[in-house]
SEKOLRO-25227 format. One record per residue: residue in one letter; x negated, y negated, z of N, C-alpha, C in turn. Coordinates in steps of 0.02 Angstrom, whole numbers, plus 50000, padded with zeros to 5 digits. Each point is the difference from the previous one (the first is absolute). Example, Ala and Ser with C-alpha at 12.3 -4.5 7.8 and 13.67 -1.06 7.14 Angstrom:
BEGIN
a493405028450390500454994150000499554994050000
s500184994749964499584994150003500394994550037
***
This chain:
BEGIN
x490435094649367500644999649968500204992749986
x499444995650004500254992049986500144999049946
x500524997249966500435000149932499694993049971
x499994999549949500254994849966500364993050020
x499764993649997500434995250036500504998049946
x499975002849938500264996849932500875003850011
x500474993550010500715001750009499944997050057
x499855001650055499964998850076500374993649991
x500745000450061500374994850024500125000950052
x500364993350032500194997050061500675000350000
x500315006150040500815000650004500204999850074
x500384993849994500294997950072500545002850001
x500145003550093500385004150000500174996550068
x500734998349988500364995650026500565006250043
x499864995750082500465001250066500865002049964
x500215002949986500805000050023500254995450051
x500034995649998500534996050067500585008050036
x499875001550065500415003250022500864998850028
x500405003550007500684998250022500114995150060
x499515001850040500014997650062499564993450012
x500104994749930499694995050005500314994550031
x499554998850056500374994350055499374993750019
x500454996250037499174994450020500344999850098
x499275003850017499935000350060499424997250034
x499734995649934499354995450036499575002850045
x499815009349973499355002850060499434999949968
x499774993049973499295000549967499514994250015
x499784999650060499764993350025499334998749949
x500004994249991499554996849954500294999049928
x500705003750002500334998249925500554993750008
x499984995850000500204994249998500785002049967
x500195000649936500305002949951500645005150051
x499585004450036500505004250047500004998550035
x499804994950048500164995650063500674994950006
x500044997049935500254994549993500745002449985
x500135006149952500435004249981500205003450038
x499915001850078500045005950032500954997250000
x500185007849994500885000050020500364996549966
x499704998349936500524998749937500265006549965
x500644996849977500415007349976499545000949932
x499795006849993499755004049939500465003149955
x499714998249937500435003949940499515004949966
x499955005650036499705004949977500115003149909
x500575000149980500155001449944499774995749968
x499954993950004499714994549948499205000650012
x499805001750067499405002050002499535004549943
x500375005449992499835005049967499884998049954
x500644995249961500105000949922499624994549980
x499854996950040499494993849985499315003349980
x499875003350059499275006349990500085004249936
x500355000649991500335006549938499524994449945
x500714993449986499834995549947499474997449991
x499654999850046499144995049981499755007649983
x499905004350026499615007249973500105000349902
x501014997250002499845001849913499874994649981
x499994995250026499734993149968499284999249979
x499415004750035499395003949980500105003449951
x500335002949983500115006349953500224996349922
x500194995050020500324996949938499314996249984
x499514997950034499534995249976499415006149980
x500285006849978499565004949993499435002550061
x500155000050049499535003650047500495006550043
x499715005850019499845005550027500484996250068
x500395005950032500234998750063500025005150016
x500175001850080500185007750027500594995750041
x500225005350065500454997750042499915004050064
x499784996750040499895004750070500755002750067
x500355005050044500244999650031500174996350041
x500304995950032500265000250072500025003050044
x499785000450049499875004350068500885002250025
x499875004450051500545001550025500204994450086
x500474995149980500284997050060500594999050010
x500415002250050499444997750064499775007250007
x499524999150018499285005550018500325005750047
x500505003350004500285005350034499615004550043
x499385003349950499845002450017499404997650060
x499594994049984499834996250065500355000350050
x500624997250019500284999450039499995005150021
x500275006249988499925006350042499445001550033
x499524998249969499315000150032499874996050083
x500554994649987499784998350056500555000750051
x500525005849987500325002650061500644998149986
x500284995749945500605000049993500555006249961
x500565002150017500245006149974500674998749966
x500415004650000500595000149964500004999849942
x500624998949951500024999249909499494995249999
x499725001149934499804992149977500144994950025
x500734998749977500264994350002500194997350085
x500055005850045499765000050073499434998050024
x499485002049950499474997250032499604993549955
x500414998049961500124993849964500184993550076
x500525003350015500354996050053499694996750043
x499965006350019499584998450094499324998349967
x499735000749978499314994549967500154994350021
x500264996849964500414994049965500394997250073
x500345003950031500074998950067499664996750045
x499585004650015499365001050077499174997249965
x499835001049948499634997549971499834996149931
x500254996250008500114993149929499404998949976
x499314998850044499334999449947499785006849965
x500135004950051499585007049959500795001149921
x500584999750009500575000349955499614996149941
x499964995150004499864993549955499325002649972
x499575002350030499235003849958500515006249973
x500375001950008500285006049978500305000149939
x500244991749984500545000949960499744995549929
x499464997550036499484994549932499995002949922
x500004996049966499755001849927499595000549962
x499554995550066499334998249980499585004049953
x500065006049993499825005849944499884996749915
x500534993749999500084999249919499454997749986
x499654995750050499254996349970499705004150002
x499995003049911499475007650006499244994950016
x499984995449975499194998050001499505001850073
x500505001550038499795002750108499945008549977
x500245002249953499875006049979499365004950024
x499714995849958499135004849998499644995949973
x499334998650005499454999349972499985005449928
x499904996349950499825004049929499304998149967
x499555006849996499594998149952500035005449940
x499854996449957500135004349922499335006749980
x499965001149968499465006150017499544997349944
x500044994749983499274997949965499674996450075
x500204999650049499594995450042499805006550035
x500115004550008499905006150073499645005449951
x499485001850046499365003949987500225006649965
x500675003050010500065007749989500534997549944
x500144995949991500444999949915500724997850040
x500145003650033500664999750040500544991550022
x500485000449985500404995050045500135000750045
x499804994350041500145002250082500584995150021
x500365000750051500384997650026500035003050088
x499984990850041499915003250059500614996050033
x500465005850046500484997850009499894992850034
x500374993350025499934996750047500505001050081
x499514998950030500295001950075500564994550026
x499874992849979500594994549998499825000250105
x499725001450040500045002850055499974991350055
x500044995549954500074994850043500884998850037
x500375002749945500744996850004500325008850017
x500414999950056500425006649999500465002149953
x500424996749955500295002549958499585000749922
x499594998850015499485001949939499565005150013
x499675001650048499645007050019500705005949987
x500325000350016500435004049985499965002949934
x499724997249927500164997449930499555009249981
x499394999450040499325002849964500235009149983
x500245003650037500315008749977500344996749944
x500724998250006500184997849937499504999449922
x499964993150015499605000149943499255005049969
x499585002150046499685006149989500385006749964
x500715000650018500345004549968500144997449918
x500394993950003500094995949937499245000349956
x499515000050003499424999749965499745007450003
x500165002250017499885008849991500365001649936
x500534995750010500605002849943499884998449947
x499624993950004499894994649940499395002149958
x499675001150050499205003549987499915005849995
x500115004749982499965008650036499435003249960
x499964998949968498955003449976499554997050053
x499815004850027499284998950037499305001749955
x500205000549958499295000649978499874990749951
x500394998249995500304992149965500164996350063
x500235001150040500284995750063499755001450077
x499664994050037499955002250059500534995750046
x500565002350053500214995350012499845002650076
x499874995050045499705001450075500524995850050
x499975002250045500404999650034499864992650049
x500584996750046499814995450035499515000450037
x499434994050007499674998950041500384999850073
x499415006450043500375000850083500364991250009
x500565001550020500234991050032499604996250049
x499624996750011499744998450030499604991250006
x500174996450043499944993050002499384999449948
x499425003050006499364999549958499905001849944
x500645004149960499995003249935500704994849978
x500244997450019500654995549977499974997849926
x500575004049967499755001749917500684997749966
x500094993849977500565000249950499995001649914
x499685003049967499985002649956499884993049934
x500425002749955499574995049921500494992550035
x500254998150030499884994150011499554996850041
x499285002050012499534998449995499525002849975
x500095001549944499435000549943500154999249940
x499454997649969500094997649929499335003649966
x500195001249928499575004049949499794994549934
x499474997549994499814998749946499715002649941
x499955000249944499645003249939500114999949940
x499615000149955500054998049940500515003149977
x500235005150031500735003549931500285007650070
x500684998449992500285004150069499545009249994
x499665002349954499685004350002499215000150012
x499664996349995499444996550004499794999150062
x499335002550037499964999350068500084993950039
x500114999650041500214993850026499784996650076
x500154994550005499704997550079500554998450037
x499905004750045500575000050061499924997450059
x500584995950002499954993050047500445001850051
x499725002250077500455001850055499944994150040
x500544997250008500114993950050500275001650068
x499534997850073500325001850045499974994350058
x500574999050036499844995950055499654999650034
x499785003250042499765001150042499265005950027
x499555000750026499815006550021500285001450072
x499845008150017500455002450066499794996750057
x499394996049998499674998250051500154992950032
x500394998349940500134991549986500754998950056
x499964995250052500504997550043500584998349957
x500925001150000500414997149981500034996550007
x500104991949956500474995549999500484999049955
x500454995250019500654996849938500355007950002
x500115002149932500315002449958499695004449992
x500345009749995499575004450009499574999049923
x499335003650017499695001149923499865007849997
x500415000149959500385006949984499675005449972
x499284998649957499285004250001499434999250012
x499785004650010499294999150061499585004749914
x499194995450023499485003449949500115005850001
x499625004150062500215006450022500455003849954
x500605000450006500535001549943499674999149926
x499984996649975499724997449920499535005250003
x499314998750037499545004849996500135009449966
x500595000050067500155008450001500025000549971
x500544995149931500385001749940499535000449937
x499624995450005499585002149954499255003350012
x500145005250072499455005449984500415004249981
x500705001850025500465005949989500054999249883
x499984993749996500195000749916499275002549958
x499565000050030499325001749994499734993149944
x500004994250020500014993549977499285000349973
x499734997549963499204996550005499924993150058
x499464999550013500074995250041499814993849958
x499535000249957500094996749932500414996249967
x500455004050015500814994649963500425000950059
x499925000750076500594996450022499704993050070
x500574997449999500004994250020500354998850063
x499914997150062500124998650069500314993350010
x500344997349986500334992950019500264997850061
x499964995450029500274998450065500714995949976
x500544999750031500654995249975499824993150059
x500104996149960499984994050054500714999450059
x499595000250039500484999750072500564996950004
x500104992249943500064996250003500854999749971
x499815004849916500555002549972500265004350038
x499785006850038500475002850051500644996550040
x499454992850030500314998650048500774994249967
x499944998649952500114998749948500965004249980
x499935006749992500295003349989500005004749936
x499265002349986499605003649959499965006550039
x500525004550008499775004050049499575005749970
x500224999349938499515003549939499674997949948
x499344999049959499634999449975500494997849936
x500475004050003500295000749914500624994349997
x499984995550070500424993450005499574995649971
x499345000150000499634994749976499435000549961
x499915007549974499534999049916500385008249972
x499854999949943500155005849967499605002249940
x499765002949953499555001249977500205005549940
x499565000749944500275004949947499664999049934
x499575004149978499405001449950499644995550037
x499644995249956499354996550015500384991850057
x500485000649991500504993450029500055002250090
x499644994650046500154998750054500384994250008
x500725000750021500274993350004500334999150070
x499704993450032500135000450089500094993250013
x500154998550069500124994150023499374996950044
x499544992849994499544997350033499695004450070
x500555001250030499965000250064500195006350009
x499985005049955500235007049997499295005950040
x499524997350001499375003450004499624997950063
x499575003550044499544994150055499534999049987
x499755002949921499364997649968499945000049930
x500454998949975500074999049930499584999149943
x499324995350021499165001549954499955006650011
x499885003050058499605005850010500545007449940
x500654999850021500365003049960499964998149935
x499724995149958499934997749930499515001849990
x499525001650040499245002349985499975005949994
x500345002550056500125010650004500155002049948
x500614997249957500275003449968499604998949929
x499814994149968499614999749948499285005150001
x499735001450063499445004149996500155006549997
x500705001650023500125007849980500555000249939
x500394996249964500005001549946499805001549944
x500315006549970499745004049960500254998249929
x499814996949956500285000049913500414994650000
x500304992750048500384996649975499804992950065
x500034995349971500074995150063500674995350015
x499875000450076500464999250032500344994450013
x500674997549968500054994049996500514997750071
x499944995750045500414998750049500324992950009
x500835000750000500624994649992500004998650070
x499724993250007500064997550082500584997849992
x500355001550071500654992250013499834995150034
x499984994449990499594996750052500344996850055
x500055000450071500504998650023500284993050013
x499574996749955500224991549977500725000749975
x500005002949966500725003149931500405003650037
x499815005750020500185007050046499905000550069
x500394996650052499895003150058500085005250033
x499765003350039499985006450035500785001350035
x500424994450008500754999949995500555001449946
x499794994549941500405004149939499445005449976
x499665002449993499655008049999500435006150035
x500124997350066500295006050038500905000749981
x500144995149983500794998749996500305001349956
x499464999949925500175000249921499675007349981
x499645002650048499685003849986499765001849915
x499584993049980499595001249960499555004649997
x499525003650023499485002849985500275006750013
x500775002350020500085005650016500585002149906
x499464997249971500305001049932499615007749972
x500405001149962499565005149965499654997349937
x499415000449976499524998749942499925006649968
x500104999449937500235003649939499565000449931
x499965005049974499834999049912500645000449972
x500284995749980500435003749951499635001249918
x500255005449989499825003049943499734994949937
x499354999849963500004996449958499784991350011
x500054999250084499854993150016499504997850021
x499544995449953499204996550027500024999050074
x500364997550044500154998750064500595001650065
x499845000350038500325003050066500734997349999
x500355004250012500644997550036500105001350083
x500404993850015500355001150057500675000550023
x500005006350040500905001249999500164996650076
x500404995249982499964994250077500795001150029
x500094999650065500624998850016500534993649999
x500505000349978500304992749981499974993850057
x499765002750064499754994750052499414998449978
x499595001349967499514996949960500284992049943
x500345002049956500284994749979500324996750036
x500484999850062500464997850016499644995450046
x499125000350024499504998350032500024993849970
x499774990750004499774996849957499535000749995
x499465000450057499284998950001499935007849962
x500155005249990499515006950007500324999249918
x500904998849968499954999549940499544992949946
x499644996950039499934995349948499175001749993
x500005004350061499205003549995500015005549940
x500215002550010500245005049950499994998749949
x500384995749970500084996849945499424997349945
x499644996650076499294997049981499485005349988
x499965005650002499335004950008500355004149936
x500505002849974500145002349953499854995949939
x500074991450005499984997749947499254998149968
x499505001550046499325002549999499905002149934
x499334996649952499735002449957499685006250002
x500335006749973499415004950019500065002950075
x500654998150036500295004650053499925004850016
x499585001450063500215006550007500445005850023
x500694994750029500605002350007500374993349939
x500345003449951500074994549963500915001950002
x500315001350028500715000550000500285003850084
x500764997549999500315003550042500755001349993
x499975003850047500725006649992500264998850074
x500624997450014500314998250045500595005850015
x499975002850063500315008050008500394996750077
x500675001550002500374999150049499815007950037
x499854997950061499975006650066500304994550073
x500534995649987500034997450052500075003950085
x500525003949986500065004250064499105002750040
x499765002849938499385002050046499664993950021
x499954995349955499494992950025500524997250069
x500395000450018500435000050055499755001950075
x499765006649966499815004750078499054998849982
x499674996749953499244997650011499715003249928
x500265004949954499855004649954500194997349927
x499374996049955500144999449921499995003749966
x499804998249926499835008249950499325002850014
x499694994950031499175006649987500115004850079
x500594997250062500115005650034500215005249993
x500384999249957500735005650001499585005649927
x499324999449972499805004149980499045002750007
x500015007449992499425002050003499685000649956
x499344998849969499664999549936499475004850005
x500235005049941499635006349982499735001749926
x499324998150023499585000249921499935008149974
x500295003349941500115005849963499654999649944
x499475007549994499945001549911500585002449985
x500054999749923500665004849993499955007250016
x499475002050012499975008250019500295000450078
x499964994150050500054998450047500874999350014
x500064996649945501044999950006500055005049985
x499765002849966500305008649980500135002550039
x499455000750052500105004850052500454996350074
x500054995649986500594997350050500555002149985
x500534998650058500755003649996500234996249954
x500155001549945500484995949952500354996250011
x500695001150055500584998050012499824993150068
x499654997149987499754997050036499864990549968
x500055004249926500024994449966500514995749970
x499884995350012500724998249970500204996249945
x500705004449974500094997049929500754999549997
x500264997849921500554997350023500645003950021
x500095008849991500445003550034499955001450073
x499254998950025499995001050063500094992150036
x500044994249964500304993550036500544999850020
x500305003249943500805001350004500345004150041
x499745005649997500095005050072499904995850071
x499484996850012499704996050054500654997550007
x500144995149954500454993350005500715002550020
x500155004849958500605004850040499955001650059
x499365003650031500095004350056500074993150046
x499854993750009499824994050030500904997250022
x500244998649931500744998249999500385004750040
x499915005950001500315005450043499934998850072
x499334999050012499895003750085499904992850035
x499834997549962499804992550041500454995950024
x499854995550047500574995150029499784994749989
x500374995449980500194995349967499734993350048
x500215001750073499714995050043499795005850062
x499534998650045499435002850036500244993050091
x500384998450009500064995350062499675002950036
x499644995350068499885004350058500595002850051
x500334999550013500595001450023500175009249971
x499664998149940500015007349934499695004150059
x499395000150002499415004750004500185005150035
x500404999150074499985005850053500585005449970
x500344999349936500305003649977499975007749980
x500495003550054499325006549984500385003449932
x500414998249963500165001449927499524996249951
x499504996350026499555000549938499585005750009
x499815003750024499235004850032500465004849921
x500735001350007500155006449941499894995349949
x500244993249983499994997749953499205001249966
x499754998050029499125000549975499995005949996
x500125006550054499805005649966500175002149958
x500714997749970500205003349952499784995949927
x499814995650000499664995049944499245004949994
x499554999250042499435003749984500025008749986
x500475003650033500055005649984500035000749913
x500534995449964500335000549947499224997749957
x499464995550021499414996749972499605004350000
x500305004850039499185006449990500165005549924
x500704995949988500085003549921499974996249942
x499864995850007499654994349987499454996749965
x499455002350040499375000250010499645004550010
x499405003749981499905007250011499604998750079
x500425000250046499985001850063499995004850043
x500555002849970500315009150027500494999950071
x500015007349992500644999350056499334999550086
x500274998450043499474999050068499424994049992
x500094993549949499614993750004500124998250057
x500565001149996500214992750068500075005350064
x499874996050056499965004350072500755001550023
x500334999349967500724997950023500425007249972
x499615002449924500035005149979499715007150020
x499524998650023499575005950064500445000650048
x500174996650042500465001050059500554999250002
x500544999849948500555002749976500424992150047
x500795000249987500344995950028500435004550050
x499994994850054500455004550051500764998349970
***
């Protein structure tokens, strides 16, 4: 049933920023949410910021979707672990008696769809099929939490199995430690066109911790691409240099990013960078591979992590000889990372020859730019067909968004906020109203299964 690659695109399908967006600094190795922990959050500007860069894609002619928000604070967790009463009772005494498990409870961390899943397109996988494998996130507690959720969200998104495989999290486990497409990158001559898939991982299970956790193990990568039924032919094993971890690279997609035949990364992004220039030219198929060093003469592994350059998204726009990059305005506001910038676009024959400057300040706040806050899913058009429609987004469903946002959202997010057990209705009643919304249905959210006391 392998289709045609002719049409085949790359539609990023961008996190919802949730209600309950706060900075509680539980992400060790993110610099970004360390530094920020227990600054007051403006969740509503959160959103609409996410909203606006999504149509700010749309306007430069490319394909978008829009993914859920999870349900927080996590209610139904909490019950799990023995707390009772209303909701908003057991909002409380959380928040009370237990402030770290509350705080994994109440994260947003959900919006960086890129922790999503691993995606491969079904020109790369043996049975025709798109696969998607959930990620387990199983290093950080308020991110293991993420994986039912989103397995449900991509059921919804995906629902042909005979077109879609979507698999479930890898068991949690120190040796399978799987954060999804922010560590992996897809190269190839044309988003339908088979391609060489580049899984980057810290670490193997066997390997002693130091510094800064490294957040995927080979192991993991491996699974994922026997579960997508990969060739081994076109995929690729990268090690991340220790160095950028320690650095504050806690993910691959802080310090290179990648898109058609364009690898574009930072010096010190890789722990063997020949050997990865060699891999990939010998398994590319129909196009060669051109790669944008930063060198960290220009670019240090400091403004890298801070400007979060490389956590840009790289683009076709429609009709254009060369790559775009959609950068965050701490990129310009960078000297060293804007005058780099500046310099590599103005390149004869570029192969990123322009950029698109997208405000997401709130998320770059808590460690999250634009290539976090979305998931990239290569489609034939027979392939969108059979996806949930309402999933995509256009300009009556921005508008709906942007409404339902102005309504339910708060304006400021303090910590002082959080133990409030009148947000637990506020959120439920924001996502209840989103499951009409979005074709979700009534019982998405766990909150809706087990009714309100």
């Amino acid at each position: 049933m392998t289709e045609t690659a002719s049409g085949a695109e790359e539609i990023n399908f961008d996190g919802l920023v949730g209600p309950t967006h706060n900075y509680a600094g539980l992400s060790e190795g993110n610099l970004a949410s360390a530094r920020n922990a227990n600054m007051v959050a403006r969740p509503r500007e959160a959103a609409l910021q996410g909203l606006a860069k999504m149509q700010r894609l749309r306007a430069l002619g490319l394909s978008q979707g829009v993914l859920p928000p999870h349900e927080r604070p996590n209610i139904t967790w909490l019950r799990s672990l023995g707390f009772t009463g209303s909701d908003g009772e057991v909002w409380e005494r959380a928040w009370r008696t237990e402030p770290t498990i509350a705080r994994a409870a109440l994260a947003a961390s959900a919006m960086w769809a890129a922790n999503a899943a691993t995606i491969s397109p079904s020109a790369d996988c043996a049975d025709g099929r798109l696969h998607a494998t959930v990620a387990n996130l199983q290093t950080m507690l308020h991110r293991v939490l993420e994986g039912e959720q989103t397995q449900r969200t991509l059921r919804c998104l995906l629902p042909d199995e005979a077109r879609f495989a979507v698999h479930p999290a890898l068991l949690p486990h120190d040796a399978l430690s799987d954060e999804g497409a922010a560590n992996h990158m897809r190269m190839a001559a044309a988003a339908g066109a088979p391609g060489v898939e580049i899984f980057v991982y810290g670490r193997q299970a066997s390997e002693a911790k130091t510094g800064f956790p490294a957040r995927q193990t080979l192991e993991a990568c491996r699974a994922v691409a026997r579960s997508h039924q990969l060739d081994a032919s076109r995929a690729v094993f990268v090690k991340q240099a220790p160095q950028a971890i320690d650095a504050g690279a806690f993910h691959n997609d802080v310090v290179a990013v990648a898109h058609e035949h364009v690898l574009f990364h930072h010096e010190d992004a890789f722990a063997d960078k020949a050997a990865l220039y060699a891999e990939v030219r010998a398994k590319a198929q129909g196009f060669e591979p051109v790669f944008v060093e930063a060198p960290r003469g220009r670019v240090g592994l400091d403004d890298a992590v801070t400007s979060y350059l490389f956590n840009s998204q790289l683009v076709r726009l429609p009709g254009a000889r060369s790559l775009t990059l959609v950068a965050p305005t701490e990129v310009r506001e960078n000297n060293k990372t804007a005058a780099y910038v500046a310099e590599m676009i103005a390149q004869p024959n570029a192969a990123i020859e322009q950029v698109e400057y997208v405000e997401v300040r709130e998320s770059m706040r808590n460690g999250g730019g634009p290539a976090c806050l979305r998931l990239r899913i290569v489609m034939t058009p027979a392939e969108r067909a059979a996806a949930a429609q309402g999933f995509f987004l256009d300009d009556a469903l921005a508008a709906q968004l942007e409404a339902w946002v102005k309504k339910h959202y708060r304006e400021a997010l303090a910590p002082d906020d959080l133990g409030d057990p009148a947000l637990v209705g506020e959120t439920q009643a924001a996502l209840d109203e989103l499951t009409r919304i979005l074709p979700l249905g009534g019982g998405f959210y766990p909150f809706q299964r087990i009714g309100r006391d």
